[in-house]
N, C-alpha and C positions, 0 to 999 in steps of 0.2 A: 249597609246597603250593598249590594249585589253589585262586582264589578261589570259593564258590558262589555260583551263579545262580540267584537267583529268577523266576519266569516269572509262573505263578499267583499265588503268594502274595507277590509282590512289595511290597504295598501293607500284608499285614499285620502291621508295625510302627510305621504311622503313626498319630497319635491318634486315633478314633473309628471305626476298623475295628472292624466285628464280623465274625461267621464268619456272615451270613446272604445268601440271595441277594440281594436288593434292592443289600446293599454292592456286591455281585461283581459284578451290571452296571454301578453307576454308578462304578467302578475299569473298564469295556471289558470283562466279563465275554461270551463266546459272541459277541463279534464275528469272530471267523473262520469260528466255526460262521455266520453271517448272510452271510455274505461264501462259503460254498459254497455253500449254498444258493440264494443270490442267480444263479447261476454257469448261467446258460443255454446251450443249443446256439448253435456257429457254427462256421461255414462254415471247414475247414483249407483250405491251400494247392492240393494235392491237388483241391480240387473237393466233398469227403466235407466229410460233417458230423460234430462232435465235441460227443459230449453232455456237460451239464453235469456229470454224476459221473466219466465218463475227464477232464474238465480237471480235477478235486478231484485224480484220482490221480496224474495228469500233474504238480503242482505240489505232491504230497508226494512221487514219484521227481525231484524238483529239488532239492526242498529236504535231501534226504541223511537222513530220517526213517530210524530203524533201530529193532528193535525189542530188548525188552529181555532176551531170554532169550542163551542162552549165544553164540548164533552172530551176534547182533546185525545180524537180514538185514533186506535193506532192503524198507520196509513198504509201498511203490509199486512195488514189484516183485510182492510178494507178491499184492496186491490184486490184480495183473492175472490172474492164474491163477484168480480168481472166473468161471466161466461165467455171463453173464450173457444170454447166447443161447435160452437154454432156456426160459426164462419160469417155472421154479421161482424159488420165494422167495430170498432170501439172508439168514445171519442173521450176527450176529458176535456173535462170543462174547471176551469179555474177559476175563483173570484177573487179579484185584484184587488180587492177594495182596500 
């Protein structure tokens, strides 16, 4: 049987863990989200420039992110069929269920 991996709650069985945020940053909480954001335009090989949101998706189709419905497609794949040429909004929509 497959051991479980905790990612997020990793931290919540050790002694003075609550479920609040304050805990959840000082456990590294939204350091990746810090860490795209931080993620500015630069110069590809090419000569082109790559802005900081195509490197966000560029380094979730590396990192093999899939999503979780039946066909489990891959989520930097996906992202990339966003037109973002257009200068409409984009929104994402998530189901929590």
């Amino acid at each position: 049987m497959p051991q479980e991996y905790r990612l997020i709650l990793k931290h919540a069985d050790q002694p003075g863990y609550t479920q609040d945020l304050d805990c959840y940053l000082r456990h590294g909480g939204y350091e990746a989200l810090k860490k795209a954001f931080a993620m500015g335009p630069r110069v590809s090989p090419d000569g082109g420039t790559v802005s900081g949101p195509e490197k966000v998706r560029k380094e979730v189709l590396s990192s093999g992110l899939r999503g979780r419905g039946g066909a489990g497609f891959s989520c930097g794949l996906k992202w990339s069929f966003v037109d973002r040429k257009s200068g409409k909004p984009v929104y994402l929509i998530c189901n929590a269920d």
